[in-house]
PLY file of the C-alpha trace (Angstrom):
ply
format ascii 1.0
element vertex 280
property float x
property float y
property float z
element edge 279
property int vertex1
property int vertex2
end_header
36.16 34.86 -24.64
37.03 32.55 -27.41
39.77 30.49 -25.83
37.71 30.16 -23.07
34.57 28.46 -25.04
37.46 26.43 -26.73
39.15 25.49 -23.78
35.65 24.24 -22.53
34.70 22.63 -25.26
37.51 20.39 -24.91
37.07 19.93 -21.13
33.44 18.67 -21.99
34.84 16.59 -24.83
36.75 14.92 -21.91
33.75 14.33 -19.92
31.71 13.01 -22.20
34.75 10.01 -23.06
34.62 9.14 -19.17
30.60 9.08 -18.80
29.51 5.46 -17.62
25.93 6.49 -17.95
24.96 7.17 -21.55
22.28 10.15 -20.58
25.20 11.58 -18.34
27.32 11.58 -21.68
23.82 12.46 -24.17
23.47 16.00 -21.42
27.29 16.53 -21.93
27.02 16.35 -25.60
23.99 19.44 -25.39
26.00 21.36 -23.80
29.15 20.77 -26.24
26.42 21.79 -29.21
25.36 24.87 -27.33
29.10 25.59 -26.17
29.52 25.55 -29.91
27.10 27.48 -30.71
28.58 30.10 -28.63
31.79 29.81 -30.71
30.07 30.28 -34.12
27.93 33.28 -32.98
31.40 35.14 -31.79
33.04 34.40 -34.86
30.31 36.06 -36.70
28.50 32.96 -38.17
24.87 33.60 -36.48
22.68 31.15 -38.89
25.40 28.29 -38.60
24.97 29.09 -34.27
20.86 28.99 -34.63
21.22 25.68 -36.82
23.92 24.23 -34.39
21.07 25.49 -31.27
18.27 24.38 -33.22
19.64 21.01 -34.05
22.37 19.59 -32.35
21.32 21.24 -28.59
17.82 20.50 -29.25
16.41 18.10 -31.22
19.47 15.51 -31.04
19.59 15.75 -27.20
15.88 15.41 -27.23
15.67 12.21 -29.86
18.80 10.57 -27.80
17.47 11.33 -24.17
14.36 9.92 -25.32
15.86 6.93 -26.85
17.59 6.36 -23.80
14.81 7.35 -21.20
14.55 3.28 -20.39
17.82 2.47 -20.53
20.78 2.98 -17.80
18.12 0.91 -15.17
17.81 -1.73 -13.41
13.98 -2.66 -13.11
13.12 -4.87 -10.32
9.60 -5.79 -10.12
9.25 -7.05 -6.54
5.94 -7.57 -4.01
5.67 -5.06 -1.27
6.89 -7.80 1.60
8.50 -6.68 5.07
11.69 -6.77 5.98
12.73 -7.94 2.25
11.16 -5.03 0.44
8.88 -1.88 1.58
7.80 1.32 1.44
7.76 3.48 4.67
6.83 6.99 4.29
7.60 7.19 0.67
11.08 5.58 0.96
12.02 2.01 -0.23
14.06 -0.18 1.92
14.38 -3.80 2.90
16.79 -6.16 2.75
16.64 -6.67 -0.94
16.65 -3.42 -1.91
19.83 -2.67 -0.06
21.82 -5.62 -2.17
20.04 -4.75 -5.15
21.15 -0.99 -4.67
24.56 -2.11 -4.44
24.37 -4.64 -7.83
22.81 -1.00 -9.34
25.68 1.35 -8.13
28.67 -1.47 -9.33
26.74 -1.56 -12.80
26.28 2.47 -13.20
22.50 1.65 -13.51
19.55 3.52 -11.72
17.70 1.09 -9.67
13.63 1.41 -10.75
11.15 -0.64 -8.57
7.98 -1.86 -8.88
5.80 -3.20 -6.80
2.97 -5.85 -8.18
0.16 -8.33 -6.90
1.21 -11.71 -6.52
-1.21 -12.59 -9.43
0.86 -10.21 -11.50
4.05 -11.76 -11.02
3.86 -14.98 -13.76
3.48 -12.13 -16.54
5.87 -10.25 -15.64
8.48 -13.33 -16.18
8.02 -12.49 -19.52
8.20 -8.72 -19.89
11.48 -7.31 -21.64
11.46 -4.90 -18.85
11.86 -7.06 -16.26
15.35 -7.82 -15.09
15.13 -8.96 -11.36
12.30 -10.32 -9.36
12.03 -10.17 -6.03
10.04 -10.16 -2.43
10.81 -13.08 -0.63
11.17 -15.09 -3.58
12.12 -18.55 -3.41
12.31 -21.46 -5.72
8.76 -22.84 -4.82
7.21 -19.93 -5.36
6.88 -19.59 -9.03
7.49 -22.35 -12.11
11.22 -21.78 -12.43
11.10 -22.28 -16.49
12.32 -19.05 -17.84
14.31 -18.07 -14.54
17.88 -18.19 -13.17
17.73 -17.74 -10.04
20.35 -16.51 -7.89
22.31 -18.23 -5.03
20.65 -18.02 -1.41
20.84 -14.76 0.80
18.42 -15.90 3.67
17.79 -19.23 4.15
13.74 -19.45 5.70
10.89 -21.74 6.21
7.70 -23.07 4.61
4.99 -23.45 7.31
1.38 -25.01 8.31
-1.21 -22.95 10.44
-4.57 -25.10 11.01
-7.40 -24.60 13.26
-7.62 -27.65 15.63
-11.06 -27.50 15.73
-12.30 -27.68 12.16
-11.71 -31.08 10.28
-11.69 -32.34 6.59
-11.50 -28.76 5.25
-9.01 -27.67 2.23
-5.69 -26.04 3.20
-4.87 -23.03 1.10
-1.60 -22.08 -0.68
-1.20 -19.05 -2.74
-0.64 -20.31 -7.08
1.60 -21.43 -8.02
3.27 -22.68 -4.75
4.78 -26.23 -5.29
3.98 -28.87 -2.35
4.14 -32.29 -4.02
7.35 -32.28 -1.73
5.75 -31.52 1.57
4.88 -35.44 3.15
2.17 -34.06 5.91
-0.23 -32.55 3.07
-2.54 -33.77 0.53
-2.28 -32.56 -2.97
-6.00 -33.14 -3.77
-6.97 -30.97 -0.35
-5.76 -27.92 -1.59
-7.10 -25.00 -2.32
-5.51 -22.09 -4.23
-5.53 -18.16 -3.91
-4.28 -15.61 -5.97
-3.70 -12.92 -2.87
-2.79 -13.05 0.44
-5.75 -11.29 1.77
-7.58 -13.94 -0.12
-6.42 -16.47 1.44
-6.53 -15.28 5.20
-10.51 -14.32 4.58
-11.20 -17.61 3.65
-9.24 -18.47 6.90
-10.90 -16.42 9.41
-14.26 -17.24 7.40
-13.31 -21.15 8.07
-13.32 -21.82 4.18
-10.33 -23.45 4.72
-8.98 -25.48 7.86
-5.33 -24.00 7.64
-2.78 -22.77 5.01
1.06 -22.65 4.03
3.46 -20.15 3.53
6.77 -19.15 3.80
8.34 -17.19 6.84
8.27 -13.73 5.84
4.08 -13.77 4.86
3.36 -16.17 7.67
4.46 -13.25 9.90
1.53 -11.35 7.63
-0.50 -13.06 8.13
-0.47 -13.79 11.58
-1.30 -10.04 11.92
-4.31 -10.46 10.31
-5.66 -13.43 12.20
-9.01 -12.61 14.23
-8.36 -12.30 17.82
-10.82 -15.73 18.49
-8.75 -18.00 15.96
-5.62 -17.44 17.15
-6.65 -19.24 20.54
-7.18 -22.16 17.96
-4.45 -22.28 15.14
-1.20 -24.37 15.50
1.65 -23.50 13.50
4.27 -26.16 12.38
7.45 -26.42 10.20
6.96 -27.93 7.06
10.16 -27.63 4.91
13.29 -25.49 4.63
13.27 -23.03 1.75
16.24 -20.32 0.75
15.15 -17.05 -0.13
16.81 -15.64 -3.68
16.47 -13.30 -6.88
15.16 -14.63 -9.69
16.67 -13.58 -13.35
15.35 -14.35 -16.58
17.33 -16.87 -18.26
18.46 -14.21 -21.20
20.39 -12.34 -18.57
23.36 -14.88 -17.85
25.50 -11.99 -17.64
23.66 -9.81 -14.80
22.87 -13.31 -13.28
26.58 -13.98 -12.87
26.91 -10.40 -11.72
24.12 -10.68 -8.77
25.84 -14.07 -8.02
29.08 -12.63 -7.84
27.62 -9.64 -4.99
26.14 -12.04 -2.95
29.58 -14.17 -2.28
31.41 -10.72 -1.77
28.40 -9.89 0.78
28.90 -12.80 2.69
32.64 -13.29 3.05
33.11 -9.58 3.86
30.45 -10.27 6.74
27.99 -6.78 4.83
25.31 -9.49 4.35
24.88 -10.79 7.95
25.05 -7.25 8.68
22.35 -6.31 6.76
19.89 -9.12 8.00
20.88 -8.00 11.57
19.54 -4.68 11.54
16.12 -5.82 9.90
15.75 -9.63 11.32
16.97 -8.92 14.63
0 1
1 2
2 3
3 4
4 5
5 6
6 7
7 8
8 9
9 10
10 11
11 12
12 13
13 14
14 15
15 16
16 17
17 18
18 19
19 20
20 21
21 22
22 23
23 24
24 25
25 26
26 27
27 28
28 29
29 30
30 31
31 32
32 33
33 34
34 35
35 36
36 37
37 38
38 39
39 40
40 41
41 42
42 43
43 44
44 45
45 46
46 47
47 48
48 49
49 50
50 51
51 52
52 53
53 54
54 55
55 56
56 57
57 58
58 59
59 60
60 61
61 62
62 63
63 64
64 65
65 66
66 67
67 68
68 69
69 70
70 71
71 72
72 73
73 74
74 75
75 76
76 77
77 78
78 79
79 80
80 81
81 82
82 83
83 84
84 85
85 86
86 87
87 88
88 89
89 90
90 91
91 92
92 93
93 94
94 95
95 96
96 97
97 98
98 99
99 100
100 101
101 102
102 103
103 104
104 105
105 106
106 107
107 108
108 109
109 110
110 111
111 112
112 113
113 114
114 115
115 116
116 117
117 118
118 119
119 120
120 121
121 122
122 123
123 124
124 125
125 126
126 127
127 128
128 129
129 130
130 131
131 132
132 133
133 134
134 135
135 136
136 137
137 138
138 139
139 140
140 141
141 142
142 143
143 144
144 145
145 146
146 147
147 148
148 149
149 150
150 151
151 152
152 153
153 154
154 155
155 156
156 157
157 158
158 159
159 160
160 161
161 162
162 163
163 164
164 165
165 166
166 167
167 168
168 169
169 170
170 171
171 172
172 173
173 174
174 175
175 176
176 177
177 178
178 179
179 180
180 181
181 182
182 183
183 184
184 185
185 186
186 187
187 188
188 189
189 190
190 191
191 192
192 193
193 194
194 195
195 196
196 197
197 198
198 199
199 200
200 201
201 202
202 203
203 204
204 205
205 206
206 207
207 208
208 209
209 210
210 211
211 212
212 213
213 214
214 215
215 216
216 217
217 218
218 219
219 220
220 221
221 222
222 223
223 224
224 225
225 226
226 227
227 228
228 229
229 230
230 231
231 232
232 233
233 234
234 235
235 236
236 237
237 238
238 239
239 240
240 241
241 242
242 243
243 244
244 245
245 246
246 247
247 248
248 249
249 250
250 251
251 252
252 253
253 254
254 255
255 256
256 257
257 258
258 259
259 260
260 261
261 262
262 263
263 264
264 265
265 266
266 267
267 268
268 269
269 270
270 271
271 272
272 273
273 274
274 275
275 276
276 277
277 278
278 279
């Protein structure tokens, strides 16, 4: 019975060496301290086995596993925008989250998302926590300071509904959205919203004569449209945009990483693949 708890102890000794997750290799360890444990009892030691129990299976485990409770993730905080990244019955997918979940498996790392406001997003540039941001984000979208962002998986479009019939009214953007660049509109004639919904109930309400987005919350928005307006609203290209991740600048490394995924995606052909089976 012995060799056998010695033979496993250095089996789990082993184990623990080849671990690339650190609370894979923290569990291992408990179960080397109880393993020893064992050996102590047999050998006729019984207060060195409770000590060994007491503190090496329990209270070390416990102080390490909660040490490391945050680490060995990736935390993406992302909005909740179809095809890019969604919940359907409980289950995440999107575009995103499938490249993401592959940058997660090549770094060992358990991918943790989050799903925020648009409003949210500026303070979470800032959060130690955050690592990747995501949902149809592009370059416009947010002041860049602070970011890396990654090369381009999808390139899109920012666009113009207005209602033909309603003149000299402001045309709404979400904040934050930069569109000094954008010749047909005037800077002073905007007006700014913190949500979606926000915005489109100002637009069915005919607070505003029109508003810009990109591709992917255009199509939102068209959804939620009344029936009458739609007979009246024109939509029109405005400029090209490319939709990326966005990194803090303290993470060169996981930058390079993500950067590194997405020209493997795209000259093994995995990337097109993936926009296929949501975009087409």
């Amino acid at each position: 019975m012995i060799l056998f708890f010695l033979f496993l102890l250095l089996v789990l000794a082993g184990a623990v060496l080849i671990q690339k997750r650190l609370l894979n290799a923290v569990i291992l360890l408990g179960v080397f301290s109880l393993t020893s444990s064992m050996i102590y009892f047999l050998v006729g030691a019984p207060d060195v086995a409770v000590t060994e129990g007491a503190i090496g299976v329990a209270f070390v485990t416990f102080i390490y596993v909660l040490a490391l409770s945050d680490q060995g993730k990736l935390h993406v905080v992302t909005e909740e925008i179809p095809p890019f990244f969604y919940q359907d019955k409980g289950r995440i997918q999107g575009i995103e989250y499938e490249i993401l979940q592959q940058l997660a498996d090549q770094l060992s790392l358990d991918l943790e998302v989050e799903f925020v406001k648009h409003s949210d997003l500026p303070s979470q540039i800032s959060s130690r926590r955050t690592e990747i941001i995501a949902g149809a984000f592009y370059k416009e979208y947010l002041p860049a300071s602070g970011l890396n962002i990654t090369l381009p998986f999808h390139q899109a479009s920012l666009a113009k509904i207005v209602d033909t019939q309603i003149e000299n009214a402001p045309i709404g953007t979400l904040t934050d959205l930069d569109v000094t660049d954008i010749k047909e509109i005037d800077a002073e004639r905007i007006s700014r919203f913190n949500a979606l919904e926000d915005l489109m109930s100002a637009y069915n309400k005919e607070k505003i004569s029109g508003f810009i987005s990109d591709s992917a919350r255009m199509s939102i928005a068209l959804n939620q449209i009344t029936t009458q307006k739609r007979k009246t609203s024109e939509i029109s290209q405005v400029s090209d945009i490319n939709y990326t991740f966005a990194i803090p600048s303290s993470e060169v490394e996981l930058t390079d990483k993500l950067n590194e995924l997405l020209e493997n995606l795209t000259k093994t052909g995995q990337l097109e693949k993936i926009l296929d089976r949501y975009l087409r």
